[in-house]
ZANU-183444 format. One line per field, with one value per residue: z, y, x of N, C-alpha, C in turn; residue in one letter. Coordinates in Angstrom, 2 decimals, decimal comma, always signed. Layout:
nc3 = c(Z	...)
nc2 = c(Y	...)
nc1 = c(X	...)
cac3 = c(Z	...)
cac2 = c(Y	...)
cac1 = c(X	...)
cc3 = c(Z	...)
cc2 = c(Y	...)
cc1 = c(X	...)
rest = c(a	...)
***
This chain:
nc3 = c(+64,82	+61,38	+58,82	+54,95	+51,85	+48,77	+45,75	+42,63	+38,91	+37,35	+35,24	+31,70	+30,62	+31,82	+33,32	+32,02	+31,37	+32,58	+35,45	+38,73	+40,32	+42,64	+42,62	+42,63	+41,48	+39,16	+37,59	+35,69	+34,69	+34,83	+37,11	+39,19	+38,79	+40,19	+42,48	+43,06	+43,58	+45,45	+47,60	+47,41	+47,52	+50,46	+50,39	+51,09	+52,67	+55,83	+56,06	+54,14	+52,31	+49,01	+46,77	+43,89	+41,06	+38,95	+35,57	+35,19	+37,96	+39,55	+43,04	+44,10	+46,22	+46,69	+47,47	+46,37	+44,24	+41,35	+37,99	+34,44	+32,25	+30,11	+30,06	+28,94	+30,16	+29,88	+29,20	+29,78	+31,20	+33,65	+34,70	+35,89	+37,52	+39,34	+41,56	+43,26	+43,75	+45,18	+47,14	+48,36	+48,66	+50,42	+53,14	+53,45	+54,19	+56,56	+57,93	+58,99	+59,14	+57,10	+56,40	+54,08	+50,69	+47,99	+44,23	+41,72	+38,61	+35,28	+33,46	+32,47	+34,62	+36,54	+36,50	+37,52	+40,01	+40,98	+42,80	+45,12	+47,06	+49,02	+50,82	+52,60	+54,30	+56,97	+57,56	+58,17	+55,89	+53,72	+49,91	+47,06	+44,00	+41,31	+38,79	+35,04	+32,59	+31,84	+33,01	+34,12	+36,47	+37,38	+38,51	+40,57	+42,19	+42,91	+44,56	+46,94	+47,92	+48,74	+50,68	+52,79	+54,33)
nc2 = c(+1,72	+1,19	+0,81	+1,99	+1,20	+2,45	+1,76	+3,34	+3,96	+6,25	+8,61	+9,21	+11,32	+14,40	+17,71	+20,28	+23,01	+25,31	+25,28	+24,13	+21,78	+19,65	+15,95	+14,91	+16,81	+17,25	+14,85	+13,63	+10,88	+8,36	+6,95	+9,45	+10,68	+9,61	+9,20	+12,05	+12,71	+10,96	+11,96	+14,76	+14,46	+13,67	+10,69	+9,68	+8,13	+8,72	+8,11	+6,41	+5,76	+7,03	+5,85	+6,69	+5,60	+7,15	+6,98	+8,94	+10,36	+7,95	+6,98	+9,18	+10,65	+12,14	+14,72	+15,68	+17,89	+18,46	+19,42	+19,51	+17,02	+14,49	+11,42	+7,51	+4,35	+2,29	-0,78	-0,59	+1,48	+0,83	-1,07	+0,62	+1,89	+0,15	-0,33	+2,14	+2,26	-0,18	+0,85	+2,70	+1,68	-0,28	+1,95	+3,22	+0,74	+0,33	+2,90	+2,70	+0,61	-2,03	-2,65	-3,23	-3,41	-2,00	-2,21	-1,04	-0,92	-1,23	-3,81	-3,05	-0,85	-2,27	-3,39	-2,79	-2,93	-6,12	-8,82	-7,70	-8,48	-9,57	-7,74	-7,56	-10,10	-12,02	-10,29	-9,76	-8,78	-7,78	-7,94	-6,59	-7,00	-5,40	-7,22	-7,94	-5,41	-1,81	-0,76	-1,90	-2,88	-0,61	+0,19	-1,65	-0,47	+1,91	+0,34	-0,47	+1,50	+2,89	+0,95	+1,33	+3,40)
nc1 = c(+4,87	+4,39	+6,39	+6,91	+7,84	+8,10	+9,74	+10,51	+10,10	+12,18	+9,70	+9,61	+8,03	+8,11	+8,14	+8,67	+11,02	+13,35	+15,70	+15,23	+13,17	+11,77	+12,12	+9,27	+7,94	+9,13	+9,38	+6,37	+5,01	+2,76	+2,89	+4,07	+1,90	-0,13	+0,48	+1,39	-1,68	-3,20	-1,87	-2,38	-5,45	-5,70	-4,81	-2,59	-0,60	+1,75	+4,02	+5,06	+7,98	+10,16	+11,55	+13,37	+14,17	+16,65	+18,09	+19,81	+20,68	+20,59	+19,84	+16,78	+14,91	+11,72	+12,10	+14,43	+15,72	+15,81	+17,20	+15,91	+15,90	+17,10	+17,76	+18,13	+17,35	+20,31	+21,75	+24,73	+24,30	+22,98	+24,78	+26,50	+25,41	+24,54	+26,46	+26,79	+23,58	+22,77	+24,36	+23,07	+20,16	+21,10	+22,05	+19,53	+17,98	+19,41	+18,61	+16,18	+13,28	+10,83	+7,61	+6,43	+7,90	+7,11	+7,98	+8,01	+9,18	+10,47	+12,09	+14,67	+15,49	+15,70	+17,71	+19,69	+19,65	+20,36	+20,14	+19,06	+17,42	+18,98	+19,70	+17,85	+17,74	+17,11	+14,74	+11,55	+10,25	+7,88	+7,83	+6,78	+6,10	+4,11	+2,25	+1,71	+1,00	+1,77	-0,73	-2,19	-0,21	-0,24	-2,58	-2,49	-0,41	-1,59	-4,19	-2,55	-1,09	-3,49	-3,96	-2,55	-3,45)
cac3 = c(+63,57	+60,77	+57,35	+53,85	+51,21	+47,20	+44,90	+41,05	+38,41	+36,74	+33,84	+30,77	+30,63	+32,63	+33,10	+31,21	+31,63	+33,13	+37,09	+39,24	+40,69	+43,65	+41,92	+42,39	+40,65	+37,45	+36,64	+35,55	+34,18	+35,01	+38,64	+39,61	+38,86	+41,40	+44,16	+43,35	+43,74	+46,53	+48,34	+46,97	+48,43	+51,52	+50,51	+51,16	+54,15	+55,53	+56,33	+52,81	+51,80	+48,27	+46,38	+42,41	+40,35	+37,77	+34,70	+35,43	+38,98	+40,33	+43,54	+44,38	+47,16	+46,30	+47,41	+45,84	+43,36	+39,84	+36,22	+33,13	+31,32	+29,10	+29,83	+29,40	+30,96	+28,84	+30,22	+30,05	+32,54	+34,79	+35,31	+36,21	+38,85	+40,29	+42,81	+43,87	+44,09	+45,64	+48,46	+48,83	+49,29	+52,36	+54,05	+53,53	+55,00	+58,15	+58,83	+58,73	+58,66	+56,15	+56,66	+52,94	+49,74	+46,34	+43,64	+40,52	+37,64	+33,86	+33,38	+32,43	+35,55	+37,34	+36,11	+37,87	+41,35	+41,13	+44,34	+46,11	+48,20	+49,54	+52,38	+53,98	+54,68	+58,46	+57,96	+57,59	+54,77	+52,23	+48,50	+46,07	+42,11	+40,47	+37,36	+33,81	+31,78	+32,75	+33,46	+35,90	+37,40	+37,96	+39,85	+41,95	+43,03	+43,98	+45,41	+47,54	+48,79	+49,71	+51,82	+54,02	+54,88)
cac2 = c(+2,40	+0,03	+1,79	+1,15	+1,85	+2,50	+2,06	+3,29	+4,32	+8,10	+8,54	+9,61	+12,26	+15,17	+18,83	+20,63	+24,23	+25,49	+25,73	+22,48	+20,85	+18,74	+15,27	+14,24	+17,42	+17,55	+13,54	+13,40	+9,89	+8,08	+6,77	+9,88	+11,07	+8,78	+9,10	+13,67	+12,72	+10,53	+13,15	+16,14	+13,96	+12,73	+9,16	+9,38	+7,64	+9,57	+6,30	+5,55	+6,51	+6,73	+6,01	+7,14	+5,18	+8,06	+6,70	+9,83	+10,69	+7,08	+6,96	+10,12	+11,04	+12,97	+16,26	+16,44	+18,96	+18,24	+19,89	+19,17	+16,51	+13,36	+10,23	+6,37	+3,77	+1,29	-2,35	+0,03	+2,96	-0,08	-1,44	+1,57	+1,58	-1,10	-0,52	+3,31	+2,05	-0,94	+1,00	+3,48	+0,90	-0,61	+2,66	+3,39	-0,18	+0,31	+3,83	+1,66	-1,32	-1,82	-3,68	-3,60	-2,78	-2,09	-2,42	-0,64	-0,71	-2,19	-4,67	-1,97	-0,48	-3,57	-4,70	-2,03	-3,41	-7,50	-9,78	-6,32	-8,93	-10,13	-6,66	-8,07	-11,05	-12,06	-9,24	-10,25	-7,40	-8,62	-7,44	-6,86	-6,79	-5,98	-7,95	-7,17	-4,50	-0,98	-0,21	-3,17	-2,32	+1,32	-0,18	-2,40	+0,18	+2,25	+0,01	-0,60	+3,16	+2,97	-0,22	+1,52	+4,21)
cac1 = c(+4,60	+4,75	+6,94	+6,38	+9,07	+7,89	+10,56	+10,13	+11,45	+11,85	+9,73	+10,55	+7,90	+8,77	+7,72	+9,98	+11,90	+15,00	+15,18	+15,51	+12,01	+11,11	+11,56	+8,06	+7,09	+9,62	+8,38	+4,97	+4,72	+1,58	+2,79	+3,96	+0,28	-1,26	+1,12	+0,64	-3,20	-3,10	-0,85	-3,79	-6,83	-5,27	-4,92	-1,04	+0,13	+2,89	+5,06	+5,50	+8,79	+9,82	+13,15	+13,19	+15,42	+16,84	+19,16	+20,61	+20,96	+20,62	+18,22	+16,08	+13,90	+10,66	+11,93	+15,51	+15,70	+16,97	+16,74	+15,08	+17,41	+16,36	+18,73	+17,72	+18,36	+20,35	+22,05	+25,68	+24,47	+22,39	+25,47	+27,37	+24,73	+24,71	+27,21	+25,96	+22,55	+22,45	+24,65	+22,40	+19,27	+21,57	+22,03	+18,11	+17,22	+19,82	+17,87	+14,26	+12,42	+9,86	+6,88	+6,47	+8,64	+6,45	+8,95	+7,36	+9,92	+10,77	+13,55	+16,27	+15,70	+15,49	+19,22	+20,80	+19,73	+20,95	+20,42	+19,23	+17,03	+19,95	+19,81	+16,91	+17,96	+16,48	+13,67	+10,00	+9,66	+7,31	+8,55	+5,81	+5,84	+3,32	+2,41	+1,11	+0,96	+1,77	-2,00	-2,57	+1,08	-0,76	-3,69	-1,80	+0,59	-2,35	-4,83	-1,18	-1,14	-4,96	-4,48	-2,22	-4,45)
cc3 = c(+62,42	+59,18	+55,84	+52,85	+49,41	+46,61	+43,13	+41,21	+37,66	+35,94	+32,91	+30,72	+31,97	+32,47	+33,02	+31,73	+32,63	+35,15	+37,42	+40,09	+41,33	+42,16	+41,72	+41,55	+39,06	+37,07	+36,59	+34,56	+34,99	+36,97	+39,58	+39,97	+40,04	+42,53	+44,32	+44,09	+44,98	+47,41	+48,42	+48,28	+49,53	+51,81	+50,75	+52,74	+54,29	+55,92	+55,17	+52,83	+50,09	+47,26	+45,06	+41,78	+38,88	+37,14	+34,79	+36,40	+40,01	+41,21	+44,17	+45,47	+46,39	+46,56	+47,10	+44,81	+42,17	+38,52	+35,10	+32,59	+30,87	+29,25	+29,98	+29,63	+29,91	+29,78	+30,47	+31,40	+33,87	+35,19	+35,58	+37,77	+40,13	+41,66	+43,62	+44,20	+44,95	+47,89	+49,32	+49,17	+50,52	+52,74	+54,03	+54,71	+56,38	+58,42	+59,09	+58,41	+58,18	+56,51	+54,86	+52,06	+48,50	+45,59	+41,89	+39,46	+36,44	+34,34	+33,26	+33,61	+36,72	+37,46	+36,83	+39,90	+41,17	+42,76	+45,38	+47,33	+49,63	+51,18	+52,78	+54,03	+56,20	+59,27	+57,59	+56,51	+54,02	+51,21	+47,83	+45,02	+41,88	+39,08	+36,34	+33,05	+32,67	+33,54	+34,81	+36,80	+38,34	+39,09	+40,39	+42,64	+43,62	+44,99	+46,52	+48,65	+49,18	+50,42	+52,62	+54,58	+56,85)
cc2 = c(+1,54	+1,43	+1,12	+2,02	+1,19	+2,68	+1,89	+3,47	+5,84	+7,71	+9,68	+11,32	+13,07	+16,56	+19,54	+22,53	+24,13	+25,38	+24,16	+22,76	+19,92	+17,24	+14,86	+15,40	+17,26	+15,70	+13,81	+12,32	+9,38	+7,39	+7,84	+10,93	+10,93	+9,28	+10,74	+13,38	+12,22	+11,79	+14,65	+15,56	+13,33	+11,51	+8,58	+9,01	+8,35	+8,60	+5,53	+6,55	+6,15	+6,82	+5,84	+6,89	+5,82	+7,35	+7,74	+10,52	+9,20	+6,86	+8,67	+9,83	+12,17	+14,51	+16,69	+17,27	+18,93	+18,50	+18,90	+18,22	+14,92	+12,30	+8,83	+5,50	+2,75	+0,08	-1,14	+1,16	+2,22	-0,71	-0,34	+2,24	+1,44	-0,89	+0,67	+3,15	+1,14	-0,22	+2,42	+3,00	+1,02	+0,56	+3,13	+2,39	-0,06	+1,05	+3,38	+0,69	-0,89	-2,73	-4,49	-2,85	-3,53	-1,79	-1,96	-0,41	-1,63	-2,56	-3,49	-1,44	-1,62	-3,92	-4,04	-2,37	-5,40	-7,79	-8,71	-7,36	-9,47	-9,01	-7,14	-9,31	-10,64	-11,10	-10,55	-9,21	-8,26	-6,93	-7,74	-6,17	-6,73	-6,68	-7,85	-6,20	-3,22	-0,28	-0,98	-2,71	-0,89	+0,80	-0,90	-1,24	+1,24	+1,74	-0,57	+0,69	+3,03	+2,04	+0,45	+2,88	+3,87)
cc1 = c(+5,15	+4,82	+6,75	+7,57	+8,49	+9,07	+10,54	+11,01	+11,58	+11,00	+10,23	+9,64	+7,90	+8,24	+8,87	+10,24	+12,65	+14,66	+15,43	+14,12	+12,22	+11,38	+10,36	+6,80	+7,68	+8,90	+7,00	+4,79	+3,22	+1,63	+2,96	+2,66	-0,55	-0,79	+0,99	-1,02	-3,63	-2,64	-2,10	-4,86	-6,87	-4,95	-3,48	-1,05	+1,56	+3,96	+5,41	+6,69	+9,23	+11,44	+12,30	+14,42	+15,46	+18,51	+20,07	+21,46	+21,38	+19,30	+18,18	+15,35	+12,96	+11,05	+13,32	+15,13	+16,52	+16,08	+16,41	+16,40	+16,39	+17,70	+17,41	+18,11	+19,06	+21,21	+23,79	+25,67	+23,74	+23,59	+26,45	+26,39	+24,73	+25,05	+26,63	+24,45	+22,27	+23,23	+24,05	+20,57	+19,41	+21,53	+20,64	+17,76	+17,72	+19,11	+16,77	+13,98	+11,35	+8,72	+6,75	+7,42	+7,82	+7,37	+8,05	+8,04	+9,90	+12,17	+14,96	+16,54	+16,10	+17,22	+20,16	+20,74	+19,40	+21,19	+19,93	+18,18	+18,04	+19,90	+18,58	+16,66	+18,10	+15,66	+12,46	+9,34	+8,88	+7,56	+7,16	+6,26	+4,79	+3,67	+1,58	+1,67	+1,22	+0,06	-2,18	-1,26	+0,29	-1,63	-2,94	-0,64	-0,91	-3,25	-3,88	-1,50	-2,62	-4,93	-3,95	-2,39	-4,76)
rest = c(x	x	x	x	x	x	x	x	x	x	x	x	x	x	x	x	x	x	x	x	x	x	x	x	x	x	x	x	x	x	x	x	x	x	x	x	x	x	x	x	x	x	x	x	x	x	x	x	x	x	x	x	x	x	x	x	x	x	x	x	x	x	x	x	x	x	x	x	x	x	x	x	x	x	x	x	x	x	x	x	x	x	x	x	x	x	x	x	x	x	x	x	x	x	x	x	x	x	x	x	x	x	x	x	x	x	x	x	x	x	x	x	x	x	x	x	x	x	x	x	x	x	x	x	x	x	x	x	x	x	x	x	x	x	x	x	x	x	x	x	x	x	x	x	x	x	x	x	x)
***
């Protein structure tokens, strides 16, 4: 069974009121769109797993549960990070091997995981970026989720 590991990042817009929400329901930025829709029309592979890098919480899984709140990320709270994130990658990668890791984030988010290739060192993971704009980023992260159908 070959695994696949998506890692964004929150966005900013969010479905708002009180109560705590599934993360992959309170974001509604434009990736978590695709990956709801995919998931709707069956195009979700269930072997993707999906870490959610929140300026606020750190990393997420799609079905924690956290309230309405507005933080961003800035180079001060990416490096306060750092260290909680990157050691919650490693204990991800010990539970699983990846065949692939899609890496969908902006630079701010980006700064808070430094050298994170470094944990799969003597895997054969392939790491993908997309590149461009956030629109092209969008299609490459989905035509991503429809290859591994």
């Amino acid at each position: 069974m070959r695994c696949y590991l998506l890692i964004l990042s929150c966005s900013q817009r969010k479905r708002r009121g009180p109560g705590l929400l599934p993360a992959i329901e309170r974001y509604d930025g434009v990736s978590f769109r695709v990956i709801r829709k995919a998931m709707r029309e069956g195009r979700w592979n269930e072997n993707i797993d999906v870490l959610i890098l929140s300026a606020k919480h750190g990393f997420l899984k799609v079905d924690d549960k956290i309230e309405d709140y507005d933080e961003e990320i800035t180079k001060e709270r990416a490096n306060e990070l750092k260290g909680p994130v990157l050691a919650a990658l490693q204990e991800c990668l010990r539970q699983r091997s990846y065949a692939d890791i899609f890496v969908n984030m902006g630079k701010g988010y980006l700064a808070a995981l430094p050298e994170w290739h470094r944990l799969l060192s003597g895997t054969d993971t392939r790491v993908i970026y997309p590149e461009g704009g956030i629109g092209k980023k969008l299609s490459s992260m989905k035509e991503w989720i429809d290859s591994l159908e």
